[in-house]
Each structure stands twice: as C-alpha cells, then as structure tokens.
N, C-alpha and C positions, 0 to 999 in steps of 0.2 A: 859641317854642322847642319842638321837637319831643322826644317823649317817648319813649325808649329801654330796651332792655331793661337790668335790671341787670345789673351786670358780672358774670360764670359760670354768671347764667342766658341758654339757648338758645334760639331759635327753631329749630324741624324744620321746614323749608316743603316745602311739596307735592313739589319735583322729589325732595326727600330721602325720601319717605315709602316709597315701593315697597320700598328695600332696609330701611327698619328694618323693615316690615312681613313681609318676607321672613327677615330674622334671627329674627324672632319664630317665624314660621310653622314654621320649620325646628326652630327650638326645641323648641317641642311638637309637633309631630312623634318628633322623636327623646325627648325627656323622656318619652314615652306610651307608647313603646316598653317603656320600662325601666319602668311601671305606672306614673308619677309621675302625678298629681293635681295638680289647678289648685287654689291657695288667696288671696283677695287679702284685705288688711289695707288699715287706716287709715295716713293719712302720720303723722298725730300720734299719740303715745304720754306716756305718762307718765314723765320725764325717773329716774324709777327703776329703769326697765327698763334702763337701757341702761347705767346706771353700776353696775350690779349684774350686767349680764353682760358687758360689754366690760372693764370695770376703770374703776377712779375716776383711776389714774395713766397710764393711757392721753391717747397724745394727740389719737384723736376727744373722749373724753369733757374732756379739760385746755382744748384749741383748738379745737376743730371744729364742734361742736355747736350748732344754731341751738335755743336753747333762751329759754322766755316765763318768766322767772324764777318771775314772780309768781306765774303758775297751776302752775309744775310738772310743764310737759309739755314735750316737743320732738319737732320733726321728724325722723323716722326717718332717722337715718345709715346704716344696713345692715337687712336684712331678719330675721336669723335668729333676734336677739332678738324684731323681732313675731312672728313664726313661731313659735316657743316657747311665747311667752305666749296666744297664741289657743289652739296645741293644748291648754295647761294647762287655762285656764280654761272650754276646751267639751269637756274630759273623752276626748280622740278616743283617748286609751291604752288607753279602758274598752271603746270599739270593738273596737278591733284590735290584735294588737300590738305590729304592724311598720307605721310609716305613710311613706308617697312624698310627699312634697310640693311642689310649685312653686310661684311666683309670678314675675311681670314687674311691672318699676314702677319711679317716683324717687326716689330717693336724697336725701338732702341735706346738707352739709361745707362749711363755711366753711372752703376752702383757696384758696391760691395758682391762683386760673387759668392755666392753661398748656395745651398739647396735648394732647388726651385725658383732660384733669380737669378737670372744672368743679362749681360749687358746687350745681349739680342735674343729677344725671349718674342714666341708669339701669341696671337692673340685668336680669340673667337671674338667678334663685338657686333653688336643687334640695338638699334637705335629706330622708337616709333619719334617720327616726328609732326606735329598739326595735332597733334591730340590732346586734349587736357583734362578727361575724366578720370578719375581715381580707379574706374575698371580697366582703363587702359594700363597704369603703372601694375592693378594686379595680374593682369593677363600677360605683362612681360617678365614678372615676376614668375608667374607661373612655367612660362616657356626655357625659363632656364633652369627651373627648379625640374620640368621635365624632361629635358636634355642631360641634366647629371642622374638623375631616376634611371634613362635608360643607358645608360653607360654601366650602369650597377653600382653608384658611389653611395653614400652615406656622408652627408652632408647637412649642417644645423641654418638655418635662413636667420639672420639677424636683421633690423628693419628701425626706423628712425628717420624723425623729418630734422632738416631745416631752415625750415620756417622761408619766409622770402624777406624782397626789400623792406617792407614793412615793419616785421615783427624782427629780423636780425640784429639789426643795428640798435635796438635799447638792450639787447640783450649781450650782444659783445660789448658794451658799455660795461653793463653788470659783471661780467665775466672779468674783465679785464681788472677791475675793481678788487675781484678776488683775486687773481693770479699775484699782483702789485703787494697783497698782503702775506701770497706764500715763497716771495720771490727768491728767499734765501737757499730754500728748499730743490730749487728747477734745477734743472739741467743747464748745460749754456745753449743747446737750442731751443730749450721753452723759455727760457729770459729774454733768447733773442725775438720768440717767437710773439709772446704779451702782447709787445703794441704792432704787430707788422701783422700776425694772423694766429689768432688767440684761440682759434677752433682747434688747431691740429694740435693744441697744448693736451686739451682732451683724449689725443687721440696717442701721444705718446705712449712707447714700449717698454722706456725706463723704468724699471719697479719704482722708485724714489717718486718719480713723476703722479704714477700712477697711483698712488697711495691718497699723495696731496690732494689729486682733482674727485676723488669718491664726495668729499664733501661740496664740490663746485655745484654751482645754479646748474639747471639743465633745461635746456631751451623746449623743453617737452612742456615747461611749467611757461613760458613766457610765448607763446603761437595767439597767434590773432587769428580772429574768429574766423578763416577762411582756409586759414594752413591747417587749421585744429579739427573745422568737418573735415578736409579733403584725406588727412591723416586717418582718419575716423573711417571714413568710406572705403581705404583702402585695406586696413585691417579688416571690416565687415567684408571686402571683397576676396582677401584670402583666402579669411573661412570657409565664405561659403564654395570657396574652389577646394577646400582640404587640404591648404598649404600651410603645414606647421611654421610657427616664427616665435621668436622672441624678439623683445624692444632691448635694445643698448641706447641708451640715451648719451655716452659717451661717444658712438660714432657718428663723426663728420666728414670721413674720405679726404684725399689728398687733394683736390683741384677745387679751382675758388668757383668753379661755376656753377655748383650743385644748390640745386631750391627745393624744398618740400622734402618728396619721399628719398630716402638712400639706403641702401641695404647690401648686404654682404653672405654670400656661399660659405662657410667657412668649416674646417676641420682641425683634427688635432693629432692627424698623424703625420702631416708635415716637419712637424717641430714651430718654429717660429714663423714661417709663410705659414699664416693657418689663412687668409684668404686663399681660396681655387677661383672667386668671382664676384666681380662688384660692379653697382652702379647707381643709377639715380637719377632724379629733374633737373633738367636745366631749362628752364623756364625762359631766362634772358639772354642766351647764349647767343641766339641766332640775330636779333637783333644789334646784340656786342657787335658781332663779327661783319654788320652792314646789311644783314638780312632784314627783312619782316620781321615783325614783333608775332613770331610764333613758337607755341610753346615744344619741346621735345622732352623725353628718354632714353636712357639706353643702359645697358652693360656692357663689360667684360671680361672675359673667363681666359685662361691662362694655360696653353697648350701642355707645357711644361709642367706646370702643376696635375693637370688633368691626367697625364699619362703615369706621373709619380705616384699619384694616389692611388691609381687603377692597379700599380702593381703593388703600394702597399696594404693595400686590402683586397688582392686578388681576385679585381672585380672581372667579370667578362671574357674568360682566358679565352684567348684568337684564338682558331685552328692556323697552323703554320701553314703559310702561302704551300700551293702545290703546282705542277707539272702534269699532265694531262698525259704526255707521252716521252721518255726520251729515244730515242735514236741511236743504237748502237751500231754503228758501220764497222765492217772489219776487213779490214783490206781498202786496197787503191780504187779500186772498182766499183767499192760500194758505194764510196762519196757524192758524186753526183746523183745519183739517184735518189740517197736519203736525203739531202742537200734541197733535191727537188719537191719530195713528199712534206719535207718538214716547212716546206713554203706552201703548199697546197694547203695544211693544215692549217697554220696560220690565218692564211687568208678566208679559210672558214672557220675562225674564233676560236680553233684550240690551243694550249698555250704546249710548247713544244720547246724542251732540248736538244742539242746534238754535239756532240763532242766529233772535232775535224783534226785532231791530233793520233788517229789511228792506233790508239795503245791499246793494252788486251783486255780480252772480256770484264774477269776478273775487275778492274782499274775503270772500266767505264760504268758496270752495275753499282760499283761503292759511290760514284759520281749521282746514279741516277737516285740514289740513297737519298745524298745530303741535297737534291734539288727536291724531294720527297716527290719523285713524280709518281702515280698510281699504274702505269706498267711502261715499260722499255720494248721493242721493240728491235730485236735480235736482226740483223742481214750483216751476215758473212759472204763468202765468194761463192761457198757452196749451195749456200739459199738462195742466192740470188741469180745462179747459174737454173736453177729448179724453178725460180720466180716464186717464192716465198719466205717469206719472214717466221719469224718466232716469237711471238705474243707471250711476254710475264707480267701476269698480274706480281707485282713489287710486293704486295701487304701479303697475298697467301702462296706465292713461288708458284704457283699451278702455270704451265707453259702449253699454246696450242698454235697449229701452223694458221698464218697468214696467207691470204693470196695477193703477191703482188704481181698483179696482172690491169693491163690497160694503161692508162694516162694518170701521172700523179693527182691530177685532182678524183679521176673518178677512185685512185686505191684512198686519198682521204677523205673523201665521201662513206666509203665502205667501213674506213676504219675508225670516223667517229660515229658510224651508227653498232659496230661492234661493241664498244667500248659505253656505250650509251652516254656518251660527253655532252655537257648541254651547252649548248651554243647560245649566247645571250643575241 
C-alpha cells in the first residue's frame, strides 16, 4: 500500500513552482519598496504565545491548533504572534523605533480542507510596528493593495475599525444585549459565541446568522472620539493614495487582538474563501506579550489563494521556465567532453541540460522539447572526431556548425556569446 500525503497537507511539484516562486519574488519586491525587512521564525512556539495573543475563546486557539500537549508548544497558526515575540525578546525597539517586517512561510490549522484551505497553507505577512498614524495603516494598506495590482488580480478592499479598550467594551455590552434577544435564531456557535466573544457572531457565514445580525448595533456608531478621527484620517488617507474601499461594518477578523483599523482583500471567484488577505491594529499586542506599550500593524495574504486566483482570472500568464542549452552526446566518447562543457557553462550562469543515458538523437531532441531549452547542441563521434558540434536553434530548426576547439571554458565562453544568453 502506497503512502500518501496527509489529508490538507500539499505537495507544490515542480510545474507549480515558477508561479509560487514569482508571487514571492514580487512580494519582496514590492515589500522593499515600502523598507520592509525579511524576518524568519521557527514553525514551533510555545503554545502560550498564541493563546495570550490571539484569545483563549478564539476558535484557532478552541479547534485549530496542532498543539504537543505534553511539551507545551505548537505549530505556528499565524505569523504575527512569532513576530512579536522575536522583536520582544531580541530587543529590536531598543534599535529603532519604527520597525518594517516581513516574512514568508507555513502556516498550520486543523480545519476543514476545502478550496484554498488546507491545514498547511502559506502565508505572505508584513507588520509596521512603533507607528501609530493613521497614514501609516494607509500606506500598508496601500502596499498590499499594490502587490495584488501587480500580480494582475482584481480584488474589492473592505475596511472597518474596532474601536480600542475604551469604546469596545460598552459596546459588546450592547451587542450582547441584542444577540440574548435573537438567541433562538444562532447557530450553536453563535450561542456559544454571545458571552465568550460576541464579535465574531457578526462575522458568521451562516445565512440564518447572517440575516439576524443585519439589524445588530455596529460599533461604527459607538467609537470614541479618537477611534472615530483616526478612522477618519485613514479613509482620507486612502483616497488621497486612490485606493478604492468599502466599509463592512460587520467585519471583526478572527483574533482578539485587533484595535482600530481592520480590513480585508477580498474576491468572488474563490467561492467561499472570498478573503486572498487581511489584517489590522493591534495596538496592545506587544505589551500583552511582555513588550513595551507599543503600538503595531500588519497583514496577511495567502499563498494558496493567491496562486488560485491568478489562474482563475488568468492573471499574468508565466513564460514556462526554459533551458539555455541542452547537450546532446552521442556515443561513449562524447560524454565527457559534454559532461565538461555543460559544467563550464554552468559555472558561467547558463542554465544547461544533458542527458548521460546515450539514446538516439530522435529521444534526446523530444527531451530537449519538454525542458523547452532554446537550442541543443548536437556532438556525435563524428563531430567530435572534426572538433565541432551542431548548433539547433529548437523554435526555428535552422542548424550551424560549432567549433569545439580549446578548453571547455574557453568553447563556453564562445558559446554563450553565440547564443547571446545573458548572464545575470
């Protein structure tokens, strides 16, 4: 019996590689722009980080969580709790006092596999921390709104504060007051939800649910006077960047540590994942966690989704990776030599084929086909007795002789200025 991957985890095989590798690239790219910094963490953490910044009634930390009881640690559900705790604990506030941060990497949630969720799914994630101007939440709004731009996606910005310690808490009062009065109505996780965390009842998928809460209070109407400019200032700071939005007054994300601004990438040709990307303030996080009472942001964006979407709105079609040159040896005689030139080349940046299984012409040019290289590079016993090769350009078949003469580097020297390959 043959041994499979577990169910939600993924294989990425090779044909798939170019475009994740291209969503990355572009990634940082554009993240570098806006000064952010590469930061990578461990998959494992100590299962108190997360229940100390995401919430303990949360349902990553309730269901989700692949957690080793015994030891006390678990596999990183989201990124910004480790982010957090590395800037804590290597001091980087004492650095600077505004820090850009990113990282790429996987995720791990014991959910429901389905379409664009799987239970090791990866992430993009971009965190300003030290900052607390409302041009700062729009400028990182911005940077991911222009990271799906140039990917070529078509994606709607939804956008919504809320609120901090202040104004929250008369307001989940109120809220809960209403939910008590539709409670016949819930789900059994919004019944369960009322008095443990009354926000994400809002936020429910349920149609039944969803129907109920259209008439719920919206915390858009109960912001104290500092949640309500900084709201303010950050929509005026959209505009004037040209980043379309809408307000949902029913989104509150799934993690308890979000304050203020929160916002969501969202589409509708996923099906039901219609977020590709979210995020928002967390004001109090870092201090939670034992840090400085300083404030942060951040998103993030969903590898997996990203690439789904790309191909269902046939955004940015790759050129298929290609081969520079393959190597066709024919005969015993010619191995080493090609053996040698295809290491000459290499070593000065071309990317280069060679098939060492000696079969016929025929069976090696269909080879040089499906690596798409731009020409092959004929030595048989007879060329090679003459000290020349056989140059096919692959896309127009036109064939001319080569001279292999001198020292493998100096014929691939010759033969990437032939070829006009450009060497990065």
């Amino acid at each position: 019996m043959k041994i499979q991957a577990i169910n939600g985890f993924k294989d990425i095989l090779p044909d798939s590689i170019g475009q994740w590798q291209y969503i990355e690239q572009t990634a940082r790219d554009v993240f570098e722009r806006f000064g952010m910094q590469e930061i990578r963490m461990p998959i494992l953490e100590k299962t108190e980080l997360f229940v100390r910044s995401i919430g303990a009634a949360t349902d990553v930390v309730e269901k989700e969580m692949y957690t080793f009881g015994d030891k006390g640690i678990t596999m990183r559900p989201e990124a910004t709790a480790s982010i957090m705790r590395a800037f804590i604990e290597h001091g980087l506030h004492v650095q600077q006092p505004v820090h850009r941060l990113y990282t790429i990497g996987p995720m791990f949630r014991h959910e429901r596999p389905q379409k664009g969720r799987l239970r090791q799914f990866h992430q993009l994630d971009a965190e300003v921390i030290g900052a607390v101007e409302p041009r700062v939440d729009a400028e990182l709004i911005a940077m991911g709104h222009m990271l799906l731009d140039e990917l070529g996606l078509q994606v709607r910005l939804e956008l919504n504060s809320l609120g901090c310690p202040v104004c929250r808490p008369p307001f989940k009062a109120q809220l809960i007051a209403f939910l008590e009065q539709k409670n016949e109505g819930l789900c059994d996780d919004c019944k369960r939800r009322t008095h443990t965390n009354p926000l994400r009842v809002l936020d429910c998928k349920k149609p039944a649910c969803r129907v109920l809460v259209q008439e719920a209070p919206s915390l858009l109407d109960s912001l104290c006077p500092e949640c309500d400019l900084h709201f303010g200032e950050v929509r005026e700071a959209l505009e004037n960047l040209g980043i379309p939005f809408q307000i949902n007054r029913f989104m509150v994300r799934g993690l308890d540590y979000y304050t203020r601004t929160t916002f969501e990438f969202l589409t509708t040709d996923l099906g039901a994942q219609a977020a590709v990307g979210a995020g928002g303030r967390y004001d109090g996080l870092i201090e939670q966690l034992g840090g400085p009472a300083i404030s942060g942001i951040g998103f993030a964006m969903g590898l997996e989704r990203i690439a789904l979407l790309m191909e269902q709105q046939d955004a940015n079609k790759l050129p298929a990776s290609t081969m520079d040159v393959f190597l066709v040896a024919l005969g015993g005689n010619t191995l080493a030599p090609c053996s040698q030139l295809a290491h000459a080349l290499r070593k000065q940046g071309a990317k280069v084929a060679i098939d060492y299984s000696s079969r016929s012409l025929k069976a090696q040019l269909k080879q040089a086909s499906r690596v798409n290289a731009r020409y092959a590079l004929i030595v048989g016993e007879d060329e090679w007795a003459r000290g020349e090769g056989i140059l096919r350009n692959m896309k127009t078949q036109e064939q001319q002789s080569f001279a292999l003469t001198g020292s493998s580097d100096e014929q691939g020297l010759r033969l990437i200025e032939a070829l006009n390959i450009a060497i990065q």
